[in-house]
MMTF fields as JSON, N, C-alpha, C and O atoms, coordinates in Angstrom:
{
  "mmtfVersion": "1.0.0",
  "mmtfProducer": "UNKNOWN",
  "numBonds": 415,
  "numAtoms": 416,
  "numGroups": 104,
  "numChains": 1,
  "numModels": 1,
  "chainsPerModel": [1],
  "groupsPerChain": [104],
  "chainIdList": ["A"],
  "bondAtomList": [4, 2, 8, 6, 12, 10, 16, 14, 20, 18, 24, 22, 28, 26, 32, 30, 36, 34, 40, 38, 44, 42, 48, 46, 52, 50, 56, 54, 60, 58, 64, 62, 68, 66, 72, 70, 76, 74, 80, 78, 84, 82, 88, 86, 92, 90, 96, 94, 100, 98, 104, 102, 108, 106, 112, 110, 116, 114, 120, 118, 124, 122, 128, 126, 132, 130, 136, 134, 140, 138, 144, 142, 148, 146, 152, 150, 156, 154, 160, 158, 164, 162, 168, 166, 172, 170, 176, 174, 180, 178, 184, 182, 188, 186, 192, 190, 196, 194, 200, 198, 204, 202, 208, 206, 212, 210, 216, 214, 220, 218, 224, 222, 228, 226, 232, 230, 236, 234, 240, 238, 244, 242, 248, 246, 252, 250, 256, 254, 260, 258, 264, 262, 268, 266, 272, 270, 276, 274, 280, 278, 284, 282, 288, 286, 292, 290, 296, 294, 300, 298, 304, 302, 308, 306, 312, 310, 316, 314, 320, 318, 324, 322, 328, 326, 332, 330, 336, 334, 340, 338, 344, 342, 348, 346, 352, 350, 356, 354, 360, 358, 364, 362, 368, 366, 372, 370, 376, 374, 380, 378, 384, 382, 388, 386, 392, 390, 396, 394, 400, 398, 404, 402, 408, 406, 412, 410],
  "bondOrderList": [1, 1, 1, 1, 1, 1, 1, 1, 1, 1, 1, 1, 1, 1, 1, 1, 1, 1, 1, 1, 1, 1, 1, 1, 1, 1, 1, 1, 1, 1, 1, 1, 1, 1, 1, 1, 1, 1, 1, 1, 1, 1, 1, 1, 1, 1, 1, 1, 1, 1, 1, 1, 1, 1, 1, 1, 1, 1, 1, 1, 1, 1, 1, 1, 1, 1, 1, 1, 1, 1, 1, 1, 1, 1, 1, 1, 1, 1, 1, 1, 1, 1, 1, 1, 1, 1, 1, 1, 1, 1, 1, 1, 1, 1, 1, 1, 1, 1, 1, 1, 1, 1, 1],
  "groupList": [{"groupName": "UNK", "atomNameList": ["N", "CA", "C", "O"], "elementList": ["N", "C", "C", "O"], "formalChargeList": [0, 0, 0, 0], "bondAtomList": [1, 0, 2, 1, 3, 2], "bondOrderList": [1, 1, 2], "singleLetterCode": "X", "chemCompType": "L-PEPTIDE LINKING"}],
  "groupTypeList": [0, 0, 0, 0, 0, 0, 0, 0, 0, 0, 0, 0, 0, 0, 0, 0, 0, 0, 0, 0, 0, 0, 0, 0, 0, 0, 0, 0, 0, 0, 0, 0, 0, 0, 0, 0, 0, 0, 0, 0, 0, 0, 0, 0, 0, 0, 0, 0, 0, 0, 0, 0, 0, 0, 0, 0, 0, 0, 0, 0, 0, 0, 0, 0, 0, 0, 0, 0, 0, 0, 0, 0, 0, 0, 0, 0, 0, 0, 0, 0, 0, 0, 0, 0, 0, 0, 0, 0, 0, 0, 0, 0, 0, 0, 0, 0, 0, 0, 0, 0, 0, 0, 0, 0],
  "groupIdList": [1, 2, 3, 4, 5, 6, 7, 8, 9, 10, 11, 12, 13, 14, 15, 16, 17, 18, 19, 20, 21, 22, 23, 24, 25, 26, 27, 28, 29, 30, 31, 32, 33, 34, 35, 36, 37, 38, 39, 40, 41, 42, 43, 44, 45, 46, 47, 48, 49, 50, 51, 52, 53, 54, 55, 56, 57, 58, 59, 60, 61, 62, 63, 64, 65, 66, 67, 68, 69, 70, 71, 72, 73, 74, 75, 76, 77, 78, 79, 80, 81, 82, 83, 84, 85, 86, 87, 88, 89, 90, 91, 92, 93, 94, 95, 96, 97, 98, 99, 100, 101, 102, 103, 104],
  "secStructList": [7, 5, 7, 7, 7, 1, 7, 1, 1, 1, 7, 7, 7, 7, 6, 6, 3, 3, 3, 3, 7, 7, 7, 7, 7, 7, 7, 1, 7, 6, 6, 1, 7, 7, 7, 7, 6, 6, 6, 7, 7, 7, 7, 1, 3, 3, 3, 3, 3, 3, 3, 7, 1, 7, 7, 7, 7, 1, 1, 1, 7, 7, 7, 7, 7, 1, 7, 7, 6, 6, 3, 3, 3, 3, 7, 7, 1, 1, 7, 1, 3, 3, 3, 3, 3, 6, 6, 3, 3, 3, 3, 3, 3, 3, 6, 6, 6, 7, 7, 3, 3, 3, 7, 7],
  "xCoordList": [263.411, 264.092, 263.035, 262.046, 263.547, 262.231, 262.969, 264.131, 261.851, 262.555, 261.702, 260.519, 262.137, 262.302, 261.517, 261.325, 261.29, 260.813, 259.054, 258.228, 259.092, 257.15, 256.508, 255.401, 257.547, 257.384, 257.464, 257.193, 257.551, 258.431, 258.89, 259.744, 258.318, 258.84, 260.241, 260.848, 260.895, 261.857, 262.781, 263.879, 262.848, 263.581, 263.743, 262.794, 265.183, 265.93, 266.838, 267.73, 266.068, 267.647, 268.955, 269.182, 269.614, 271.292, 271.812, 271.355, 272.498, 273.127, 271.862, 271.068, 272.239, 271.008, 269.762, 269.062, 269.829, 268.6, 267.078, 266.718, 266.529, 264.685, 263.908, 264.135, 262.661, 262.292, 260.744, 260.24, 260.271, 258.932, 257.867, 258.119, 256.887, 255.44, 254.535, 253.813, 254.537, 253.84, 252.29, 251.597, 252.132, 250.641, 250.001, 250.182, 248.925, 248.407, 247.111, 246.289, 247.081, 245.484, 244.511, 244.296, 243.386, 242.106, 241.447, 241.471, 240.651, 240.387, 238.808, 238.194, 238.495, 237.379, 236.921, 237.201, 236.268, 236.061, 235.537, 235.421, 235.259, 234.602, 233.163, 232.221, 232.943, 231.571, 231.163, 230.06, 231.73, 231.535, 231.639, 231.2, 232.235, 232.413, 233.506, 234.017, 233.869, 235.435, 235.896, 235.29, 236.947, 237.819, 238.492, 238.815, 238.899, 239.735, 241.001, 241.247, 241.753, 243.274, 244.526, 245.735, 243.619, 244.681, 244.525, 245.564, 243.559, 243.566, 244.219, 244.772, 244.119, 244.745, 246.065, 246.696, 247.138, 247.937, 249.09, 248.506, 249.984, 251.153, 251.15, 251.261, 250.93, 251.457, 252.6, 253.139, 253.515, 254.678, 254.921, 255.951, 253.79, 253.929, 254.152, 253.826, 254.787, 255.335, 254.88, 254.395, 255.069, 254.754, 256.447, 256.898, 256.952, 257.921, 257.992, 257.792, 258.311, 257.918, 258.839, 258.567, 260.439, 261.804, 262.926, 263.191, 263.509, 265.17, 265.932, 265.666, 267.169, 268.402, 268.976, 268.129, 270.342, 270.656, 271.356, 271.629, 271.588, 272.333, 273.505, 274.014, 274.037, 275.174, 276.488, 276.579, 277.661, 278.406, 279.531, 279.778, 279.923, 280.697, 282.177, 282.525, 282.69, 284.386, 285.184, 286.403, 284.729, 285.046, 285.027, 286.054, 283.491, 283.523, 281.851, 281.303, 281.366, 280.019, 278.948, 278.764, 278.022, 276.847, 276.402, 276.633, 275.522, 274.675, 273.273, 272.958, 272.258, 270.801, 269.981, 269.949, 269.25, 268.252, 267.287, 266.916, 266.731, 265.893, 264.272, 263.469, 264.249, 262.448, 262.592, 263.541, 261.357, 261.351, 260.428, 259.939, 260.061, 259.177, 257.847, 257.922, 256.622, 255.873, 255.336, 254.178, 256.753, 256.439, 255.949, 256.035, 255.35, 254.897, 256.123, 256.409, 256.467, 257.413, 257.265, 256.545, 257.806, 257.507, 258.492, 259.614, 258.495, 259.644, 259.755, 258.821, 260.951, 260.91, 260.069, 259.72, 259.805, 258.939, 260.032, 259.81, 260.861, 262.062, 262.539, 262.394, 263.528, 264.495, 264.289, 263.247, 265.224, 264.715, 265.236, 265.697, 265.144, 265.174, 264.062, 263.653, 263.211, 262.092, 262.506, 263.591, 261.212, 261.396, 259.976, 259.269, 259.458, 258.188, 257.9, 258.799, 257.479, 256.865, 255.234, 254.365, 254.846, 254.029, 253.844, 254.529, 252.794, 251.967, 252.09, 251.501, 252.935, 252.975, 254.509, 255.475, 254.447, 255.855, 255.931, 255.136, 257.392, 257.806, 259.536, 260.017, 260.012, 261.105, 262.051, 261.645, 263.403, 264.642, 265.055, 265.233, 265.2, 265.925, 266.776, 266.851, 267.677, 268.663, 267.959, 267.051, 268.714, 268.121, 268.445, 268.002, 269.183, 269.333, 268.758, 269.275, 267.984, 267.196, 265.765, 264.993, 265.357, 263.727, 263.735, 264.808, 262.817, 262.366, 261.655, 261.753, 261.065, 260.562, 259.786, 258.835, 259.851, 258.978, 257.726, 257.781, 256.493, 255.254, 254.829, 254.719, 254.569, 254.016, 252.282, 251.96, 251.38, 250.092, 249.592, 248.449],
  "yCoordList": [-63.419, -62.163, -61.068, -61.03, -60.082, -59.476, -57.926, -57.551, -57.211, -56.051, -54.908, -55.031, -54.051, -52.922, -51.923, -50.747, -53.18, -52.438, -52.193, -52.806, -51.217, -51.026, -51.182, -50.756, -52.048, -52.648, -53.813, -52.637, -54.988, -56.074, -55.558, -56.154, -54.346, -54.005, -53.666, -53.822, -53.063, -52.306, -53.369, -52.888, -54.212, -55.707, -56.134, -56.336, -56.312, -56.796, -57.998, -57.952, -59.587, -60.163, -59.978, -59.007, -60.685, -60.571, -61.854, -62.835, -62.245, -63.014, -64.146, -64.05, -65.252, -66.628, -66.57, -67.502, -65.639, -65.702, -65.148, -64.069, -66.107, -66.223, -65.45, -65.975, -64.09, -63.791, -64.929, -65.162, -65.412, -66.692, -65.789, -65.009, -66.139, -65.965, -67.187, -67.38, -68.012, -69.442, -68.937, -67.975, -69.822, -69.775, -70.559, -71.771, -69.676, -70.427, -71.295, -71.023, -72.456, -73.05, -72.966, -72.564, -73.338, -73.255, -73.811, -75.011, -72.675, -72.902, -73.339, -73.587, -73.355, -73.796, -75.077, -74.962, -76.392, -77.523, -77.08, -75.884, -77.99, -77.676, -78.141, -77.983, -78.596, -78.592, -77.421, -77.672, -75.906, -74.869, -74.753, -73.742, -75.788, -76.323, -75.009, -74.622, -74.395, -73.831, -74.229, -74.13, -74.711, -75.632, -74.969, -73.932, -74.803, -73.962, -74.204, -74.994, -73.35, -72.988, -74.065, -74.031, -75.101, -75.693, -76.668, -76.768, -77.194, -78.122, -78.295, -79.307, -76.849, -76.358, -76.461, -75.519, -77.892, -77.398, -76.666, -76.652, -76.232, -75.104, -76.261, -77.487, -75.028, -75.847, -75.736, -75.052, -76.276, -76.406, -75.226, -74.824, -75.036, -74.046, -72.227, -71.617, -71.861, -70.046, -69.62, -70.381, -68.438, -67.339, -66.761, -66.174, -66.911, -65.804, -64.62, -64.366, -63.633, -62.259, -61.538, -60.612, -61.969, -61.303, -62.384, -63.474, -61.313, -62.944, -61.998, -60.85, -62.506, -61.542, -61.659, -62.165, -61.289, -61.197, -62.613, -62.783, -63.452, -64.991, -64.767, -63.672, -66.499, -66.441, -65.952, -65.096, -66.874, -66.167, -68.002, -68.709, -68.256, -69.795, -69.522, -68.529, -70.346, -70.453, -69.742, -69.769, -69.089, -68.291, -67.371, -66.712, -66.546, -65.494, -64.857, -63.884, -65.717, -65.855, -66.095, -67.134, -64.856, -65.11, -66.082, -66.578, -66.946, -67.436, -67.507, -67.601, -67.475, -67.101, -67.815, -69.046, -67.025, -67.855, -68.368, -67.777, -69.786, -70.821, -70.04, -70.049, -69.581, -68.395, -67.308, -66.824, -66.958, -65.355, -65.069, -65.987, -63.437, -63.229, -63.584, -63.886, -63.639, -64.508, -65.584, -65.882, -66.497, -68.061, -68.801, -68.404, -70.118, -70.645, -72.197, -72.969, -72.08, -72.616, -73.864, -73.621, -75.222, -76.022, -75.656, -75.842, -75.167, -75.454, -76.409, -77.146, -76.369, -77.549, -77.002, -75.839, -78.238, -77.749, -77.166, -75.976, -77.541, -76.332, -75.771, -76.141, -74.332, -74.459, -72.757, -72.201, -72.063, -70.644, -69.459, -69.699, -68.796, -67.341, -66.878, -66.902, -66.392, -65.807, -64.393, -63.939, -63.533, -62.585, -61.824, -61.607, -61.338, -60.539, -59.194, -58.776, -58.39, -57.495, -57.078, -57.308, -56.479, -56.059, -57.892, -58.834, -57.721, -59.177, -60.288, -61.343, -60.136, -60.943, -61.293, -60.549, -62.817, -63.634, -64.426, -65.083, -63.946, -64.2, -64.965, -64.856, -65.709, -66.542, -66.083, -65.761, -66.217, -66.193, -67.817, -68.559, -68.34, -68.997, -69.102, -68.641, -69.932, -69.985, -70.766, -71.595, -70.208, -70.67, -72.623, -73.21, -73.293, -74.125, -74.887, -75.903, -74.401, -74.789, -75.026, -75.796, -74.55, -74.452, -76.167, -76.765, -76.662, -77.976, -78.325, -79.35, -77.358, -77.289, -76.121, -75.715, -75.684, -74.947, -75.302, -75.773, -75.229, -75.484, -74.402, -73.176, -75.699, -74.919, -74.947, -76.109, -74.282, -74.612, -73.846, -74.028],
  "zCoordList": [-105.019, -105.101, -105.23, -105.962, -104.228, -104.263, -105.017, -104.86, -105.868, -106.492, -106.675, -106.995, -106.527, -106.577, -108.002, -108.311, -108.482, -110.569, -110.082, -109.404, -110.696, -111.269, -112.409, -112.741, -113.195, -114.319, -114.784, -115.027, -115.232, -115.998, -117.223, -117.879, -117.633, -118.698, -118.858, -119.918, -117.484, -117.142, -117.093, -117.372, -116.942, -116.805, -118.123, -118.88, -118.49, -119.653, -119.06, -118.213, -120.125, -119.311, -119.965, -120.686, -119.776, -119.826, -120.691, -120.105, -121.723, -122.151, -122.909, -123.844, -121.859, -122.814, -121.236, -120.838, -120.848, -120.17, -120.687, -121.159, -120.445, -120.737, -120.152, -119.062, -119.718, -118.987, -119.058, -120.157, -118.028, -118.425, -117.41, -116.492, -117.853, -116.694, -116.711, -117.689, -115.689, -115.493, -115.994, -115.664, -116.751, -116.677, -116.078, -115.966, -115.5, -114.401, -114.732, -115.606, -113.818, -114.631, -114.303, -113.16, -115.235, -114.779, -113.742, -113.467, -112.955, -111.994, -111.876, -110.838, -112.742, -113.331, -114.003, -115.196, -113.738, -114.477, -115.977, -116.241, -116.842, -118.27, -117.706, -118.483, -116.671, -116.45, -115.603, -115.118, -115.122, -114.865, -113.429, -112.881, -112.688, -111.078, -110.804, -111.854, -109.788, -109.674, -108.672, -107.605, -108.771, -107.931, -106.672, -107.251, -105.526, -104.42, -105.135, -106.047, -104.523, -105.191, -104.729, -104.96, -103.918, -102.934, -104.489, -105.142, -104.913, -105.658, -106.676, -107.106, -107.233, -108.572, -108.746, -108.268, -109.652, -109.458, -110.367, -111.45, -110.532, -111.247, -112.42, -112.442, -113.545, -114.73, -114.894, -114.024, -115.967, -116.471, -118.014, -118.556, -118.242, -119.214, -118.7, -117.682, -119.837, -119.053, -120.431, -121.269, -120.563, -121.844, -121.868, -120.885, -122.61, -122.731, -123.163, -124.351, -122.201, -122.143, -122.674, -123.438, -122.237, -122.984, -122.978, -122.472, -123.963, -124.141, -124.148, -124.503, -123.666, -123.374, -124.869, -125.605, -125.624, -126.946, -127.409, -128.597, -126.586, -126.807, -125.842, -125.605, -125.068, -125.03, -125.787, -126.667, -125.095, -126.428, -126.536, -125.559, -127.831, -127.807, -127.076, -126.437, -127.286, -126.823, -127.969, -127.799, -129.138, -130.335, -130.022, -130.184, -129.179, -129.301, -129.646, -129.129, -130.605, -131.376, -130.579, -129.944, -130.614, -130.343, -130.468, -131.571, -129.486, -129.953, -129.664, -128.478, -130.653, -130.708, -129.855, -129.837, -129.076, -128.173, -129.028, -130.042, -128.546, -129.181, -129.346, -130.278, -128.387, -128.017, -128.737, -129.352, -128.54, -129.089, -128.019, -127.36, -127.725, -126.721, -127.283, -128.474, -126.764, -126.982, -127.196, -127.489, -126.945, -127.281, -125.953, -124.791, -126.507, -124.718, -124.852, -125.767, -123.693, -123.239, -122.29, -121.321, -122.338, -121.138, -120.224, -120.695, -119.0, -118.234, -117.03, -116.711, -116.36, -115.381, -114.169, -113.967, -113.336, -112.278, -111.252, -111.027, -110.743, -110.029, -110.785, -111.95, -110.413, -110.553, -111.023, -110.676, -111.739, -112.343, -111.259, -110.143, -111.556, -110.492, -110.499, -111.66, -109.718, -109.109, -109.223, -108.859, -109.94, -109.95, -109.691, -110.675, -108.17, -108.216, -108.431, -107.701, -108.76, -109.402, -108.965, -109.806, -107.675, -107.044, -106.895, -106.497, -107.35, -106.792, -107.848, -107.614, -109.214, -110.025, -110.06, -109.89, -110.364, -110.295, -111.881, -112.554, -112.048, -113.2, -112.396, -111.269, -113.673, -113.424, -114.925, -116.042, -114.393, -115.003, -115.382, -114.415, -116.637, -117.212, -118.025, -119.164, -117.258, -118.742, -120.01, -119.948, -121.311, -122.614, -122.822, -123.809, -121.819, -122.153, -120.64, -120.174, -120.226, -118.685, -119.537, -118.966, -120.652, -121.294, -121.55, -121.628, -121.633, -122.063, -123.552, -124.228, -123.751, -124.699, -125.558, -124.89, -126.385, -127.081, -127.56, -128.696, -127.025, -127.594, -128.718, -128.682, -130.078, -131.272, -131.147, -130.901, -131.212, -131.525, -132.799, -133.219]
}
C-alpha cells in the first residue's frame, strides 16, 4: 500500500492494530566481512513504533494491547499490511497476529 504521509508519525493505528518496523540485519560478519544484500536475510524481529487503543470484547470493554511503542516484537514471516513511507516500510498488525514479545 502505497501512501501518501511524509511522516510515520502522522499514522495512528485503529483498534488492536500494531504499527512494526522490521529490523533489518547485519550486513556485516563479526569478523568485519560485509555480506551483498542478496545474502542477507529478513529478520523476524520489528520495533514497535505505535498501538492503536485496544480492541473492544463482546461486552463492550476495551481491551489492552499486549506492546507498548517501543517494544521489539517477533513477528510472522508473512502476512501484515505494508505500509511505505518515502523509502521506508513499516507493517500493520493485528495485536493477536504478534508472536512474541522480546524482553532483553
Amino acid at each position: 500500500m502505497t501512501t501518501a504521509l511524509k511522516s510515520i508519525k502522522s499514522l495512528s493505528p485503529l483498534l488492536d492494530r500494531i504499527l512494526v518496523q522490521r529490523i533489518k540485519a547485519e550486513a556485516k560478519t563479526a569478523g568485519g566481512i560485509f555480506l551483498p544484500e542478496s545474502s542477507v536475510k529478513e529478520l523476524n524481529e520489528a520495533k514497535v513504533l505505535a498501538v492503536g487503543p485496544g480492541g473492544l470484547d463482546k461486552d463492550g470493554k476495551r481491551i489492552t494491547p499486549s506492546v507498548a511503542p517501543g517494544d521489539k516484537v517477533l513477528i510472522p514471516q508473512y502476512g501484515g499490511s505494508p505500509v511505505k513511507v518515502g523509502e521506508e516500510e513499516y507493517s500493520l498488525f493485528r495485536d493477536h497476529e504478534l508472536l512474541a514479545k522480546i524482553n532483553e
